[in-house]
C-alpha positions in Angstrom: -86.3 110.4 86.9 -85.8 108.6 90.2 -84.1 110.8 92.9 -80.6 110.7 94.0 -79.9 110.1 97.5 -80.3 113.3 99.7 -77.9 112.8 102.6 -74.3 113.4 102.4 -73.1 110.7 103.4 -74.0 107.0 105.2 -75.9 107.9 108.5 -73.8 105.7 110.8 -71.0 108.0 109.3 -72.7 111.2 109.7 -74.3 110.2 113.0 -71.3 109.1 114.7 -68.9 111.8 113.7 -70.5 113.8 117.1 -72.1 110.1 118.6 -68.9 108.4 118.5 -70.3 106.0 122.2 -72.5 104.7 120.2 -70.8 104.4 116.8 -68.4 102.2 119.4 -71.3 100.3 121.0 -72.4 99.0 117.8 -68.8 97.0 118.0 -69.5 95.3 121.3 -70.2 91.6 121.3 -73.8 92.4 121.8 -75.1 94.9 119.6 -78.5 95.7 116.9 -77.0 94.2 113.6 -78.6 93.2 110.3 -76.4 90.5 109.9 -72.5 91.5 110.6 -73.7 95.0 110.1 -74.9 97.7 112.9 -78.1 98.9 112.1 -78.4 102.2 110.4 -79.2 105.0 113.0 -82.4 106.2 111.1 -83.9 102.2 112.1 -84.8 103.8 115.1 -84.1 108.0 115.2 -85.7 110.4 113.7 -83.2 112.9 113.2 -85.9 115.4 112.4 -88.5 114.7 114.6 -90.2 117.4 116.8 -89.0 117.2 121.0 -87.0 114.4 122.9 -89.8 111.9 121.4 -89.4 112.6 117.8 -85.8 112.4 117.8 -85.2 109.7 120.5 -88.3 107.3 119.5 -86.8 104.8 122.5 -88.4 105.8 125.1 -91.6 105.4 127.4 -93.2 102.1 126.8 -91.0 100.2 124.3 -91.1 103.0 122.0 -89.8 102.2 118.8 -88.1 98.6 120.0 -91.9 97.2 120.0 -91.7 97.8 115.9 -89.2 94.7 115.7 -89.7 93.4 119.6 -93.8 92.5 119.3 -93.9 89.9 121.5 -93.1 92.3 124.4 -95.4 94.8 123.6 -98.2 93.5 126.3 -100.4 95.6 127.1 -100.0 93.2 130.3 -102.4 93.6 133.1 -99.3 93.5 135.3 -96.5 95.3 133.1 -92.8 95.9 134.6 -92.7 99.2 135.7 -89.5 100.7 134.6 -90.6 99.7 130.9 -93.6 101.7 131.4 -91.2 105.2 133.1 -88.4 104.8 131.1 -88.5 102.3 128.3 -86.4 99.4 127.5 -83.5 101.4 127.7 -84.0 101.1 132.1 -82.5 97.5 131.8 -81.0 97.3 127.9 -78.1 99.1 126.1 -79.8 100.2 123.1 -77.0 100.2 120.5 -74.4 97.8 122.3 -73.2 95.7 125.3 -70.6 93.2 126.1 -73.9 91.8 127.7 -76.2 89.0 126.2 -79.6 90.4 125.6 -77.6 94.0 125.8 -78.2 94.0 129.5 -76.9 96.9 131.0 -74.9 94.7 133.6 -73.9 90.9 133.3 -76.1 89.1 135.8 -79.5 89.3 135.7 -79.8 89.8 139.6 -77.8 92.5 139.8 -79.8 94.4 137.3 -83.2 93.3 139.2 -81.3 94.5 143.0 -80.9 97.9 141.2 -84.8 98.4 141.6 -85.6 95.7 143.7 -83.4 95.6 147.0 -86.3 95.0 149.2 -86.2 91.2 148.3 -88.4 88.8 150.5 -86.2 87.4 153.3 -86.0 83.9 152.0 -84.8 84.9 148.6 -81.0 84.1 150.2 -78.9 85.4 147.3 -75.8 83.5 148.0 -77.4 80.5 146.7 -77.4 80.4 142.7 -81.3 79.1 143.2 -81.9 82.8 144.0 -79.5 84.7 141.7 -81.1 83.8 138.5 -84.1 86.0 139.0 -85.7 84.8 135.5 -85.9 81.1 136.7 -89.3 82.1 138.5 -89.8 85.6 137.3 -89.6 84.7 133.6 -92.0 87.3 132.5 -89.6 90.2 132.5 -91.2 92.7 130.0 -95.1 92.3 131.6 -97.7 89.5 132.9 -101.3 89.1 132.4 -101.1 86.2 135.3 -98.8 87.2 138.2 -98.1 91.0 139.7 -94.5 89.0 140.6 -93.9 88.6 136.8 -94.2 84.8 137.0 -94.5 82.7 133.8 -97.6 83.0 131.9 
């Protein structure tokens, strides 16, 4: 006969009983849903996994965000370093933001100046030209044309 379920309960449940930030990021405007619902916590973890890796599967290289995410998953001859160190999780809030695109902050610029404050001096950021980073450096993730991440 088929088996019963083994857990004790629904894993957003169980998981967020000690994870309760990101049982509440999943209720941000911006957030990993299947339709109106959050994703369940096992999409991604693996609660049982062996070392950081096995249990946190989001880091170093895309990790497990390339499963659903393939178009970002290069290789690029010129990829974006922080993906590469630290994963997506260097610019996006994995589980949920009250940014589009779950940035970690709400213009684009400011999350580029984080890394990238040594910007050439005609890049004069008090004109909007020059705060939306992505309007010339569109390939965010990786580029197999320009080192500066320019449009393929």
């Amino acid at each position: 006969p088929p088996a019963g379920p083994l857990l004790n309960g629904e894993p957003a449940a169980m998981c967020g009983a000690c994870h309760r930030k990101e049982r509440n990021d999943f209720r941000l405007p911006f957030a990993h849903r299947e339709g109106s619902e959050p994703f369940s916590c096992l999409s991604c973890h693996a609660p049982h996994g062996t070392g950081r890796v096995g249990r946190l599967t989001q880091l170093h290289n895309g990790g497990v965000c390339i499963d659903c995410h393939t178009e970002k998953a290069g290789p690029f001859v010129f990829p974006h370093p922080p993906r590469e160190v630290d994963g997506c999780v260097s610019c996006h809030e994995p589980h949920g933001s009250v940014n589009p695109r779950l940035l970690k902050r709400r213009r684009v610029m400011d999350l580029c100046l984080e890394c990238h404050a040594g910007i050439p001096a005609h890049h004069d950021t008090t004109k909007v030209r020059y705060q939306a980073c992505g309007s010339c450096h569109a390939a965010v993730h990786g580029s197999n044309r320009d080192p500066r991440l320019f449009e393929e």
